[in-house]
PDB file with SEQRES, HELIX, SHEET and CRYST1 records, atoms N, CA, C and O in Angstrom:
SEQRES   1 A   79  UNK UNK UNK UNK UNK UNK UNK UNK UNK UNK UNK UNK UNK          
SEQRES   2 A   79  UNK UNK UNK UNK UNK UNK UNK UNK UNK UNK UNK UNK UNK          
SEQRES   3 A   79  UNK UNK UNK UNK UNK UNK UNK UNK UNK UNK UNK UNK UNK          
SEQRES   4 A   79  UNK UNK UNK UNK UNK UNK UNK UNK UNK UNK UNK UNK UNK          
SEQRES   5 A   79  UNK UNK UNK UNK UNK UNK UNK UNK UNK UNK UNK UNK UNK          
SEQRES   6 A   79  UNK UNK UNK UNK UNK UNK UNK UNK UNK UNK UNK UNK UNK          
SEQRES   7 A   79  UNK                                                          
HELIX    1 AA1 UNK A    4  UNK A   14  1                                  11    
HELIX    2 AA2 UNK A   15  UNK A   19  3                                   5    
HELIX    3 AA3 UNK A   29  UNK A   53  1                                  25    
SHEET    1 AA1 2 UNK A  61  UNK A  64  0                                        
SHEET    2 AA1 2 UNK A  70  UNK A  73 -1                                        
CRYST1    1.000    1.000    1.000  90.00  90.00  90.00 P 1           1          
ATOM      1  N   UNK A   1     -13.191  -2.832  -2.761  1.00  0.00           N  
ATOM      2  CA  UNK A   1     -14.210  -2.703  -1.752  1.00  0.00           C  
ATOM      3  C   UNK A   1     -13.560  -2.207  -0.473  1.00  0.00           C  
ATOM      4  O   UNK A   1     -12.349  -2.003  -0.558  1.00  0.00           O  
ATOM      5  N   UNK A   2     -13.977  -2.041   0.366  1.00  0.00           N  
ATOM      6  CA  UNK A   2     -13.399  -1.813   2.091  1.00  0.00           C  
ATOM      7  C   UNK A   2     -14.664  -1.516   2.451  1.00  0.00           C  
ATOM      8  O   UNK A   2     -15.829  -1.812   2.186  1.00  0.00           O  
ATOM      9  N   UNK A   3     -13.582  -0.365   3.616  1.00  0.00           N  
ATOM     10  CA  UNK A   3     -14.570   0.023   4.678  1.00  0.00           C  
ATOM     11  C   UNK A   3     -15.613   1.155   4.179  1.00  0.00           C  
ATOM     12  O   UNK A   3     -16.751   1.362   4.600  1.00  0.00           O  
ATOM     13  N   UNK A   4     -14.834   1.892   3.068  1.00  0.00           N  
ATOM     14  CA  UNK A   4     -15.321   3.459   2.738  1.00  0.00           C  
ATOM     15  C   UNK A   4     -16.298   2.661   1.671  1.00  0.00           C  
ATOM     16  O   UNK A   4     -17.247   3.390   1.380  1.00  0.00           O  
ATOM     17  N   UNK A   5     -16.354   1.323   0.968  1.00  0.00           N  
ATOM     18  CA  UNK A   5     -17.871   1.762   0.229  1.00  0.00           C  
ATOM     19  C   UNK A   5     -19.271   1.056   1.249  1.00  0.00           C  
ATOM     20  O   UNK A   5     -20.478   1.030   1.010  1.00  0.00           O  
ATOM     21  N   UNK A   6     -18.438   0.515   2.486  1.00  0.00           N  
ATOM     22  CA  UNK A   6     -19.496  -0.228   3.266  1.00  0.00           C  
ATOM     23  C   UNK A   6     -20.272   1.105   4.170  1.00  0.00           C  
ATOM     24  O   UNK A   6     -21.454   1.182   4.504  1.00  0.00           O  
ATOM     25  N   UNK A   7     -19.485   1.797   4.344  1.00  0.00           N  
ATOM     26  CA  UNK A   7     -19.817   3.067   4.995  1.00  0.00           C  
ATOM     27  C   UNK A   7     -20.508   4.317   3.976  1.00  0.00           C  
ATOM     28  O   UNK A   7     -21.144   5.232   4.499  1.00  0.00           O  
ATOM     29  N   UNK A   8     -20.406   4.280   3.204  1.00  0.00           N  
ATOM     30  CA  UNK A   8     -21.027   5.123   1.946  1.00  0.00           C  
ATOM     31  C   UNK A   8     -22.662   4.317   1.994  1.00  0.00           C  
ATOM     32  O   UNK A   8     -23.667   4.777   2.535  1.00  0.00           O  
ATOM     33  N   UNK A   9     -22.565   3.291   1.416  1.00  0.00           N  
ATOM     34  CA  UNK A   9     -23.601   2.020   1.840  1.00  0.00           C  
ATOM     35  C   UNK A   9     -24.634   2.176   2.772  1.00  0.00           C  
ATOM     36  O   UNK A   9     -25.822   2.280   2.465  1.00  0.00           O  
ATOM     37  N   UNK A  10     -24.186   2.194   3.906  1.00  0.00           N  
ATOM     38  CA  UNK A  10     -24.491   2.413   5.268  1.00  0.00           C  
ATOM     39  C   UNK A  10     -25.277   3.969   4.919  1.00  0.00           C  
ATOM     40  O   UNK A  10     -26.441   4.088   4.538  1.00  0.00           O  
ATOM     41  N   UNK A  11     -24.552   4.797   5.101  1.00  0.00           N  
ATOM     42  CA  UNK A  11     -25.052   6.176   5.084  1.00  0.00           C  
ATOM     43  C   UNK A  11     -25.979   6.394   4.521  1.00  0.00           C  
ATOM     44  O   UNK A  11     -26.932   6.909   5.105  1.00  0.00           O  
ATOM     45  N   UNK A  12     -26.039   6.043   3.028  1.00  0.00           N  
ATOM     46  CA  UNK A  12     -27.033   5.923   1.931  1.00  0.00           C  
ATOM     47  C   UNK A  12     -28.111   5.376   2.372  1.00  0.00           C  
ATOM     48  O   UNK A  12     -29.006   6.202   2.553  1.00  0.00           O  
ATOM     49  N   UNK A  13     -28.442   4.073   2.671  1.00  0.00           N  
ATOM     50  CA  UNK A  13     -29.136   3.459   3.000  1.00  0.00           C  
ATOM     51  C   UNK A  13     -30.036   3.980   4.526  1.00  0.00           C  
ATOM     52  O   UNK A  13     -31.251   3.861   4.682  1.00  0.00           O  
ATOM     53  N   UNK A  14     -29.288   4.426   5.295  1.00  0.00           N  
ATOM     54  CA  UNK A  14     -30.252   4.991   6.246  1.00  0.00           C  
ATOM     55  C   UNK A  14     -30.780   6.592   6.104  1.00  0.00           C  
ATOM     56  O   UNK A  14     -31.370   7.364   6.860  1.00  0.00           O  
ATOM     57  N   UNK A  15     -30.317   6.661   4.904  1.00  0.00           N  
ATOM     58  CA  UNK A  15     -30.711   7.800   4.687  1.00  0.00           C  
ATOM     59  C   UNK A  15     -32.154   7.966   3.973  1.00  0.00           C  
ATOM     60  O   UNK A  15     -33.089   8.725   4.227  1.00  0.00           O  
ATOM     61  N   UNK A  16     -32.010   7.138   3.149  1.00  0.00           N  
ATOM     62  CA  UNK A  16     -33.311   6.430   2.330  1.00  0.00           C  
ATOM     63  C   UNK A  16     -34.586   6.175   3.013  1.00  0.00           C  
ATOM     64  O   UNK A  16     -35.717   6.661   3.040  1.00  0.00           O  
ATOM     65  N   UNK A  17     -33.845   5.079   3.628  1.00  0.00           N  
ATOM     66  CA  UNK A  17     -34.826   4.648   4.760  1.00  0.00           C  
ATOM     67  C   UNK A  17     -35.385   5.478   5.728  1.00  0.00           C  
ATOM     68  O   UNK A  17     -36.615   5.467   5.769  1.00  0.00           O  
ATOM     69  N   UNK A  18     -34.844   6.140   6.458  1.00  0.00           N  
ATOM     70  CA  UNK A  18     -35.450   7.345   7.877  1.00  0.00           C  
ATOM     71  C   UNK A  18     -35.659   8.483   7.214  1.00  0.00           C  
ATOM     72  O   UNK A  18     -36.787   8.973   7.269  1.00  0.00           O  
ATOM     73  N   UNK A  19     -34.822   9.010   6.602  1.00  0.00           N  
ATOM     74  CA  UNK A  19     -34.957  10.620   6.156  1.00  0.00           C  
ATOM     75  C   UNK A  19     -35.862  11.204   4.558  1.00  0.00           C  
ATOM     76  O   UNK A  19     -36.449  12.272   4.385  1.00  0.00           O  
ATOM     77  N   UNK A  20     -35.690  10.140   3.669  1.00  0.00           N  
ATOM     78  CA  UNK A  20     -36.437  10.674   2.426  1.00  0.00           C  
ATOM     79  C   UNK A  20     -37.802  10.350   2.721  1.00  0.00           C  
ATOM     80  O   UNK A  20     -38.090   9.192   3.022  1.00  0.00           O  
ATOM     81  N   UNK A  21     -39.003  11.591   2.645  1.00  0.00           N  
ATOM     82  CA  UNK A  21     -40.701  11.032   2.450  1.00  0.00           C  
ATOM     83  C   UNK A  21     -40.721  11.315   1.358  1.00  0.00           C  
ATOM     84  O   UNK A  21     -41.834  11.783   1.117  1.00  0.00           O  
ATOM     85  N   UNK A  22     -39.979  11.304   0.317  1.00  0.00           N  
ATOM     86  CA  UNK A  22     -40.226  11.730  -1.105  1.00  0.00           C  
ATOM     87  C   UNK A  22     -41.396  10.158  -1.614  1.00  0.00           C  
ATOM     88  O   UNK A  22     -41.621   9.221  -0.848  1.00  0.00           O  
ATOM     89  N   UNK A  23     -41.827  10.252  -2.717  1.00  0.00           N  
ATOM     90  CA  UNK A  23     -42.547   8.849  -3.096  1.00  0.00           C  
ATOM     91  C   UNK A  23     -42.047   9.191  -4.719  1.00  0.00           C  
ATOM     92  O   UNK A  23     -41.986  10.355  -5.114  1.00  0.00           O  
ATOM     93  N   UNK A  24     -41.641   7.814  -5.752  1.00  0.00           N  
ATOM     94  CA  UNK A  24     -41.836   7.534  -6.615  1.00  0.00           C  
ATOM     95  C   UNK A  24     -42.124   6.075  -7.132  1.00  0.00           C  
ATOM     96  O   UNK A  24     -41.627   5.008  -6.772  1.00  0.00           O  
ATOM     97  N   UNK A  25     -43.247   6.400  -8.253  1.00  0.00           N  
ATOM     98  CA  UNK A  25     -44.027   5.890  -8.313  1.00  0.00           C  
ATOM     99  C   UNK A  25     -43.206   3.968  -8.818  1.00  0.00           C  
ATOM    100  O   UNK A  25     -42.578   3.536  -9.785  1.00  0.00           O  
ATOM    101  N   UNK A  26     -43.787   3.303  -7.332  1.00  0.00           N  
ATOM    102  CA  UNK A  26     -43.381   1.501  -8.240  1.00  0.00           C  
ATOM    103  C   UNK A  26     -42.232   1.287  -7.349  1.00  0.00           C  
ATOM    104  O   UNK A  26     -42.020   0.131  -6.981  1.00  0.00           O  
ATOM    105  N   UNK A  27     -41.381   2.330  -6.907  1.00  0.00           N  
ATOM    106  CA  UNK A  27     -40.305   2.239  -6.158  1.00  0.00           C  
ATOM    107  C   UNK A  27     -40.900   2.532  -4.645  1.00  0.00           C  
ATOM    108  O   UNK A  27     -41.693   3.404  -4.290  1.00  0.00           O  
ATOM    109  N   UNK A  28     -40.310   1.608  -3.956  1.00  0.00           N  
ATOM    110  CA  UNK A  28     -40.505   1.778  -2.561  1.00  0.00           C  
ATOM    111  C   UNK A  28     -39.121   2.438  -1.609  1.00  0.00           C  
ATOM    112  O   UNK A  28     -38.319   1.603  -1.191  1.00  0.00           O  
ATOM    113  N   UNK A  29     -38.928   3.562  -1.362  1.00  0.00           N  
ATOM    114  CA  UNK A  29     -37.536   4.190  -0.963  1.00  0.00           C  
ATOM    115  C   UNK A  29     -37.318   3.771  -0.090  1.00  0.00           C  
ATOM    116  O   UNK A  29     -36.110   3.535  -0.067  1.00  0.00           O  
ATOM    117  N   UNK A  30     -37.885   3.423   0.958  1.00  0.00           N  
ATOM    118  CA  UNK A  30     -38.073   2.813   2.310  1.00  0.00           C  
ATOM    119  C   UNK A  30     -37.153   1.435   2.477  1.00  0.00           C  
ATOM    120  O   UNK A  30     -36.217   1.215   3.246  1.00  0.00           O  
ATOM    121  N   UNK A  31     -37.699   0.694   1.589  1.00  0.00           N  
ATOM    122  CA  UNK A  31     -37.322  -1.000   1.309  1.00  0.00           C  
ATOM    123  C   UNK A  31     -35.847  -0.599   0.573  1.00  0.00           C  
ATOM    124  O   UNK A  31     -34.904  -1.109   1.179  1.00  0.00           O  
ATOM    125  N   UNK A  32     -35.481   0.142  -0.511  1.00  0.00           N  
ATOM    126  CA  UNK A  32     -34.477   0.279  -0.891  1.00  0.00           C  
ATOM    127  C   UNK A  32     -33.322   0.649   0.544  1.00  0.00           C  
ATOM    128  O   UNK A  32     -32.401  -0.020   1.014  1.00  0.00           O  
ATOM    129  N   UNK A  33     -33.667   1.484   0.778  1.00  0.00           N  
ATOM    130  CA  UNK A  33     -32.664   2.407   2.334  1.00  0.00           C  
ATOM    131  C   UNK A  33     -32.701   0.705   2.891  1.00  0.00           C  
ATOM    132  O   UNK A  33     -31.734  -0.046   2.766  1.00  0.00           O  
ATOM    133  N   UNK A  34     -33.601   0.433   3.316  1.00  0.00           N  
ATOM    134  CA  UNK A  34     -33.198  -0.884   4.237  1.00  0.00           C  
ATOM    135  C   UNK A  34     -32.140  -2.038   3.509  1.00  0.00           C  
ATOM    136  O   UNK A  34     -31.326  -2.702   4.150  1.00  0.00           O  
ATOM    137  N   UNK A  35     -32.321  -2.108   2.214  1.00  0.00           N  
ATOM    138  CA  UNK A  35     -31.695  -2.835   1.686  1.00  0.00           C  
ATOM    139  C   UNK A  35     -30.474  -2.570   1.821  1.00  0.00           C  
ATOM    140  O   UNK A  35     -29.718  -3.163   2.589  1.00  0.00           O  
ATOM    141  N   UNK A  36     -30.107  -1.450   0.921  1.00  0.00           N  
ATOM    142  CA  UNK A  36     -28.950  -0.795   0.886  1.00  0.00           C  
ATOM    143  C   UNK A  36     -27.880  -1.039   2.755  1.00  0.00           C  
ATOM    144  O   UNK A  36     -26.796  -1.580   2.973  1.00  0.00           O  
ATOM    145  N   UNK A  37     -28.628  -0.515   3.466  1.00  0.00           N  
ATOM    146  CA  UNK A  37     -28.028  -0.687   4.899  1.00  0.00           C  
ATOM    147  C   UNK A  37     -27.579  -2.143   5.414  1.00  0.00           C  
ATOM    148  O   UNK A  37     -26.558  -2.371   6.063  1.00  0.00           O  
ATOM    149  N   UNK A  38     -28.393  -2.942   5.060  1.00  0.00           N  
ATOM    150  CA  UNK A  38     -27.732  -4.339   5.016  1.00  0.00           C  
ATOM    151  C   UNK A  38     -26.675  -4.761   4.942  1.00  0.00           C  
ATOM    152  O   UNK A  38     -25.811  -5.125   5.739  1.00  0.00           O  
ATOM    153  N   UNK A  39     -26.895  -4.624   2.850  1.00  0.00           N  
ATOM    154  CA  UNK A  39     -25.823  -4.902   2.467  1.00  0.00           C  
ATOM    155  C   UNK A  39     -24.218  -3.910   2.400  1.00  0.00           C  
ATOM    156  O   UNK A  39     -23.168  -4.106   1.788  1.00  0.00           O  
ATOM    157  N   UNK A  40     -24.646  -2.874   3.291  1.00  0.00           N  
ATOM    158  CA  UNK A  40     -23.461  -1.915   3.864  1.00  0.00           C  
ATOM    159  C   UNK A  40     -22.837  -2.677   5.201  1.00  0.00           C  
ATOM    160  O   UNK A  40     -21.675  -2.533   5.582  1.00  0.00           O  
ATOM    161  N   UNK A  41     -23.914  -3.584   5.891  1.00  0.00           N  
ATOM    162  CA  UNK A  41     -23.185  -3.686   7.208  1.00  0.00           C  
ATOM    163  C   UNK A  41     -22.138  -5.221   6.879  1.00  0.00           C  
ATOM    164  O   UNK A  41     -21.091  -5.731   7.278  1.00  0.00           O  
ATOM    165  N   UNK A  42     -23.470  -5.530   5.689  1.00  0.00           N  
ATOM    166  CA  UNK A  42     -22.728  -6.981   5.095  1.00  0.00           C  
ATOM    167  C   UNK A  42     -20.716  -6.699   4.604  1.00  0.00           C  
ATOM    168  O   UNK A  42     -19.748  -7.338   5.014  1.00  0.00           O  
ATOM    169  N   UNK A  43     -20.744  -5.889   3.931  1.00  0.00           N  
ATOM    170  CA  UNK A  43     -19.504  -5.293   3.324  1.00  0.00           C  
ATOM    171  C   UNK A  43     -18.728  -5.011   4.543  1.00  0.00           C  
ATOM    172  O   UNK A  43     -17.786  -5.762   4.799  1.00  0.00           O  
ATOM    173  N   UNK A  44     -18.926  -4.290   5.120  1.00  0.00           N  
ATOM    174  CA  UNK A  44     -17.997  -3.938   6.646  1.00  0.00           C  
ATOM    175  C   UNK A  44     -17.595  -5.061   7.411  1.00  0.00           C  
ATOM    176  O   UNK A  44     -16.534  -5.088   8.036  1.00  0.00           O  
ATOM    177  N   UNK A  45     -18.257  -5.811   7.383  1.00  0.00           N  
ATOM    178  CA  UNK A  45     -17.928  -7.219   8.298  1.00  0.00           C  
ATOM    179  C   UNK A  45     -17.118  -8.412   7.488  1.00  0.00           C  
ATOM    180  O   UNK A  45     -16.429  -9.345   7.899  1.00  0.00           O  
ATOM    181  N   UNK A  46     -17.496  -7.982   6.166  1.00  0.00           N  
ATOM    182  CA  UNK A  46     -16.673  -9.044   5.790  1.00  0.00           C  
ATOM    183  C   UNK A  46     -15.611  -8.207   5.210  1.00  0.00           C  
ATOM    184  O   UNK A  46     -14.828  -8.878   4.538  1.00  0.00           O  
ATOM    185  N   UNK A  47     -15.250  -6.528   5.277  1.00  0.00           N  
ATOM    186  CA  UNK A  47     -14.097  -6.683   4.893  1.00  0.00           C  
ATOM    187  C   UNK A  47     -13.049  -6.427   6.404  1.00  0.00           C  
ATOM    188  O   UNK A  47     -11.831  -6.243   6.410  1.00  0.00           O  
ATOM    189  N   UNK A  48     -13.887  -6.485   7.477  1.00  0.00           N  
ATOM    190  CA  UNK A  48     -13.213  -6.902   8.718  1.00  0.00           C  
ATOM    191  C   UNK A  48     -12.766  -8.239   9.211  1.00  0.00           C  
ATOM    192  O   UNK A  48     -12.099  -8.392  10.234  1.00  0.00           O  
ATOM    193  N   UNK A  49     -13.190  -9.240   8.388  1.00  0.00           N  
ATOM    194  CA  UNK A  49     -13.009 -10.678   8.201  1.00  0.00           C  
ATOM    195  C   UNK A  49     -11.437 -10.525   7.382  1.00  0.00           C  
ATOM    196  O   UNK A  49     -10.261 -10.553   7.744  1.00  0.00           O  
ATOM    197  N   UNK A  50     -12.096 -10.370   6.215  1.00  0.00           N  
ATOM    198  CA  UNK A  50     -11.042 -10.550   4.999  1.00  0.00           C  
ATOM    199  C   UNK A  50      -9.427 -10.168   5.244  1.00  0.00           C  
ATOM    200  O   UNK A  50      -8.441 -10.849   4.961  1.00  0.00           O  
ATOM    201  N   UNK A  51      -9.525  -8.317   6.119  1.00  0.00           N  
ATOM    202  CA  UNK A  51      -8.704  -8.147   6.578  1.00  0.00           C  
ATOM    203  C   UNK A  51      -7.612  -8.830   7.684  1.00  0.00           C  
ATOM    204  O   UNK A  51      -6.387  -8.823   7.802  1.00  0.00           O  
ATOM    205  N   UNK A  52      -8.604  -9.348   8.332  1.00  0.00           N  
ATOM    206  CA  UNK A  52      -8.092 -10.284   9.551  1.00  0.00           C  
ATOM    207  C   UNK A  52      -7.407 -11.025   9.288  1.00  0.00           C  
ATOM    208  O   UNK A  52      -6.242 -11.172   9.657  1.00  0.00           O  
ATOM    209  N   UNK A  53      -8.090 -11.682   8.528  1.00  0.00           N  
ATOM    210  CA  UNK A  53      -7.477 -13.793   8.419  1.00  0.00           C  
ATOM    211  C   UNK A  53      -6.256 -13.403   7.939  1.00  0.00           C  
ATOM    212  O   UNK A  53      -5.300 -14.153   8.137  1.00  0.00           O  
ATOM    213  N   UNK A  54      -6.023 -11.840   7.038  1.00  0.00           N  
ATOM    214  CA  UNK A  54      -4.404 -12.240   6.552  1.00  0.00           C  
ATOM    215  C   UNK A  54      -2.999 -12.038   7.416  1.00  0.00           C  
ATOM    216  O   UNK A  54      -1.790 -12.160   7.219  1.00  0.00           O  
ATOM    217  N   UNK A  55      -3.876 -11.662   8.470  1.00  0.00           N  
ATOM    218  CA  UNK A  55      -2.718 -11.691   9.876  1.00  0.00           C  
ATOM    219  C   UNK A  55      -2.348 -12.853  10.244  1.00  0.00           C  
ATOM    220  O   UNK A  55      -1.331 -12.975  10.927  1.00  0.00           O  
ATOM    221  N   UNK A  56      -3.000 -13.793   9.917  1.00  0.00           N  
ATOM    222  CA  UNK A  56      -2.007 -15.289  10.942  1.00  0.00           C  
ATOM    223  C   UNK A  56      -0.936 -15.911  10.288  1.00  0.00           C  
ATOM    224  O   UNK A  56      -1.084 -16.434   9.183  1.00  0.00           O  
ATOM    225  N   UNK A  57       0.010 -15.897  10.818  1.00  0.00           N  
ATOM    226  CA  UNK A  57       1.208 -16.793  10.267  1.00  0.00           C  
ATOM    227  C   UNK A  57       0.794 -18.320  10.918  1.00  0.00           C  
ATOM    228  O   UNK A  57       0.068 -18.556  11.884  1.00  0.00           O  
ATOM    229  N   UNK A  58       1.583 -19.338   9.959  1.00  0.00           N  
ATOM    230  CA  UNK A  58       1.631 -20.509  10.158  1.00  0.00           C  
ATOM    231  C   UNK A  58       2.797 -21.195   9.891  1.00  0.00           C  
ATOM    232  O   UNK A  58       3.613 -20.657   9.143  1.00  0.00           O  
ATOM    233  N   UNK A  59       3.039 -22.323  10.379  1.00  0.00           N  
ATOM    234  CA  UNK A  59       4.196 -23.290  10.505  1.00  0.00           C  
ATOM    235  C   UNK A  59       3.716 -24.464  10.354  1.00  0.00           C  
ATOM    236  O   UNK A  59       2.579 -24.812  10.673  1.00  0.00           O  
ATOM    237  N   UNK A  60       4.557 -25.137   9.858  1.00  0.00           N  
ATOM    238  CA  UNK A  60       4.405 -26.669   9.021  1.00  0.00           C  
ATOM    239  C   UNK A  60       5.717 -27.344   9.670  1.00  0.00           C  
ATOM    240  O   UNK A  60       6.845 -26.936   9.397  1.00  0.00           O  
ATOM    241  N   UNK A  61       5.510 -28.241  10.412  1.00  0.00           N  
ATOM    242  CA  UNK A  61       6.711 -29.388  10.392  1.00  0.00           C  
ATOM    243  C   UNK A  61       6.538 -30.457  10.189  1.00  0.00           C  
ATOM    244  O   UNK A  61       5.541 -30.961  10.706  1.00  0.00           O  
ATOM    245  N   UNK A  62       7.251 -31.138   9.509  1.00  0.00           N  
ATOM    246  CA  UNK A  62       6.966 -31.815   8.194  1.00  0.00           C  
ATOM    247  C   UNK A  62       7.706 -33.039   8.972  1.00  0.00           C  
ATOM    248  O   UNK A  62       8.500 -32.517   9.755  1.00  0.00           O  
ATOM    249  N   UNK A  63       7.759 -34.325   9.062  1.00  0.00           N  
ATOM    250  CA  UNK A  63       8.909 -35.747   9.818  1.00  0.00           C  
ATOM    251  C   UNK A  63       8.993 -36.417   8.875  1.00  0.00           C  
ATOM    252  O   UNK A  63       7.887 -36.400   8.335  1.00  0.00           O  
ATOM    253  N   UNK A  64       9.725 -37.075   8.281  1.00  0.00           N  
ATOM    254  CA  UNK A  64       9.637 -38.224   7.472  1.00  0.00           C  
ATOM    255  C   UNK A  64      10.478 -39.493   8.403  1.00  0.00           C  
ATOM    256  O   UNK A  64      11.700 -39.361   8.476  1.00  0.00           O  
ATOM    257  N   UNK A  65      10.085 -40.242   8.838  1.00  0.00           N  
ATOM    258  CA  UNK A  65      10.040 -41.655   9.603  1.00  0.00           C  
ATOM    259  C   UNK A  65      10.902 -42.957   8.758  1.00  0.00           C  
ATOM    260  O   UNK A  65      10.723 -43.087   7.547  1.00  0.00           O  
ATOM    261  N   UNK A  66      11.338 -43.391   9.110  1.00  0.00           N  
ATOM    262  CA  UNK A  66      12.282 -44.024   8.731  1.00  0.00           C  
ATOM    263  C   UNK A  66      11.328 -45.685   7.549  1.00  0.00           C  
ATOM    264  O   UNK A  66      11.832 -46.198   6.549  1.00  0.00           O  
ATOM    265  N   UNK A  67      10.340 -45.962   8.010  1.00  0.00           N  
ATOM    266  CA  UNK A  67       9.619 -47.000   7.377  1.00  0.00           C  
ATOM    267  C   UNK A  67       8.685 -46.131   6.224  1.00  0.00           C  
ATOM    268  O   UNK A  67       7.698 -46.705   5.764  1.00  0.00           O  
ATOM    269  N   UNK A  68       9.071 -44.484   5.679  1.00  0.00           N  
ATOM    270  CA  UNK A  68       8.960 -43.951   4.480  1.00  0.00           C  
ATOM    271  C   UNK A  68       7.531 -43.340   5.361  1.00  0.00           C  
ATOM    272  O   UNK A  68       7.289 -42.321   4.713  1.00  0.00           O  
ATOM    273  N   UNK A  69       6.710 -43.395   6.223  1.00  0.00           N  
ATOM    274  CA  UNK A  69       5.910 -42.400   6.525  1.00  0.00           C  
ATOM    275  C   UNK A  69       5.985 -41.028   6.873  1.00  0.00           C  
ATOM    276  O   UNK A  69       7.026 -40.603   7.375  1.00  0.00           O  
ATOM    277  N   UNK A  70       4.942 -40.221   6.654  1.00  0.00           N  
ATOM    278  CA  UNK A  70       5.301 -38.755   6.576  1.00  0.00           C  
ATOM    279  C   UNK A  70       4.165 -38.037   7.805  1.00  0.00           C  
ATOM    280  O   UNK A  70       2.961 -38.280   7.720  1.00  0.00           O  
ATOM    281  N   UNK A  71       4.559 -37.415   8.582  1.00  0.00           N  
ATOM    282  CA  UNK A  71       3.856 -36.342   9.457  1.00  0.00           C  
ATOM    283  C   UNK A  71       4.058 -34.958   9.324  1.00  0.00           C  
ATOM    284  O   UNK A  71       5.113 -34.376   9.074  1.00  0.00           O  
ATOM    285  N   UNK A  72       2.788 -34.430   9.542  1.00  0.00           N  
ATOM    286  CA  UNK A  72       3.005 -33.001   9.344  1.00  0.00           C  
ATOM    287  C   UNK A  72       2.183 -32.389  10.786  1.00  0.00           C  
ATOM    288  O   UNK A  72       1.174 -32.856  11.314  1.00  0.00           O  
ATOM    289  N   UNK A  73       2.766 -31.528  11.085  1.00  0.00           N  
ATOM    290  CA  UNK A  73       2.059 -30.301  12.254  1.00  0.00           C  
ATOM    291  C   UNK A  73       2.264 -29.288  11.931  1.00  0.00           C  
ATOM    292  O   UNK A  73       3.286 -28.721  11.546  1.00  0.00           O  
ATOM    293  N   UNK A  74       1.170 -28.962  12.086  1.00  0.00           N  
ATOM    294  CA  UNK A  74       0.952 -27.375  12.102  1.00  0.00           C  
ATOM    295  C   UNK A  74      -0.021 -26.595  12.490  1.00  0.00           C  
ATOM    296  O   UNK A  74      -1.221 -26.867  12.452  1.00  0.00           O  
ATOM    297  N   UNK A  75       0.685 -25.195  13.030  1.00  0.00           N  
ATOM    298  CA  UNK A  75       0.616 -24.582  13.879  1.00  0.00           C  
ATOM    299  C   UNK A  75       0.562 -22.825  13.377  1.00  0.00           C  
ATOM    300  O   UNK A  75       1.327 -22.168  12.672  1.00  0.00           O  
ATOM    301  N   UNK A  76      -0.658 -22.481  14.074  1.00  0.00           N  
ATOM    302  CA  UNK A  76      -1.117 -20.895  13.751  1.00  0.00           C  
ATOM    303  C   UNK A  76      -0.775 -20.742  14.352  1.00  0.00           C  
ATOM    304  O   UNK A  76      -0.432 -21.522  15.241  1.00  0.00           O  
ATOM    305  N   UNK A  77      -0.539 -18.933  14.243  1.00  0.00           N  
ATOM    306  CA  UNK A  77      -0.545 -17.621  15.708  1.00  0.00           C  
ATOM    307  C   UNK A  77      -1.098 -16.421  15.004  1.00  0.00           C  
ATOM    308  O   UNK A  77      -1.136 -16.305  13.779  1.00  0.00           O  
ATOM    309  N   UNK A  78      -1.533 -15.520  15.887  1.00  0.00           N  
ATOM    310  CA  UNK A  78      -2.048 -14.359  15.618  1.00  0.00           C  
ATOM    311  C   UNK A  78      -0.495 -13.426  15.561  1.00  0.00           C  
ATOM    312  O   UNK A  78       0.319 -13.815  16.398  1.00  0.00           O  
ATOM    313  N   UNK A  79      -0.069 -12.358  14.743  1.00  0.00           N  
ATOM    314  CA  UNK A  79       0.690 -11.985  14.749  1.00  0.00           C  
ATOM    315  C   UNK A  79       0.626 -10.859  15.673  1.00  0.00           C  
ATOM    316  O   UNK A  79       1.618 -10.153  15.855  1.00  0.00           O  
TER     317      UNK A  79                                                      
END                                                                             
């Protein structure tokens, strides 16, 4: 998936929607284009999500305490 089928998506879909007056019959082209555009903007955003989150590094420090208890911290950053 990415950006290029959210944008294909996209294109399609408003294309449907604003530009075809064609009619066939049972199918509504209109409702399709809208659909389609949706789920194009849906795809773009989440593969702008997906992409993201795999940028943060993290750190773990780990204590172990002398009466056998254990602590942990940790800590994000944006790279």
């Amino acid at each position: 998936m990415g950006y290029g089928l959210g944008a294909f998506l996209l294109a399609v879909g408003l294309i449907l929607a604003l530009a075809v007056q064609d009619a066939v019959d049972g199918v509504d082209l209109q409702m399709i284009g809208w659909i389609l555009t949706i789920v194009g903007l849906g795809v773009i955003i989440l593969s702008a999500v997906t992409l993201n989150s795999g940028r943060r590094k993290g750190t773990v420090a780990t204590t172990t305490h002398a009466d056998g208890s254990v602590t942990e911290r940790r800590t994000e950053h944006d790279v």
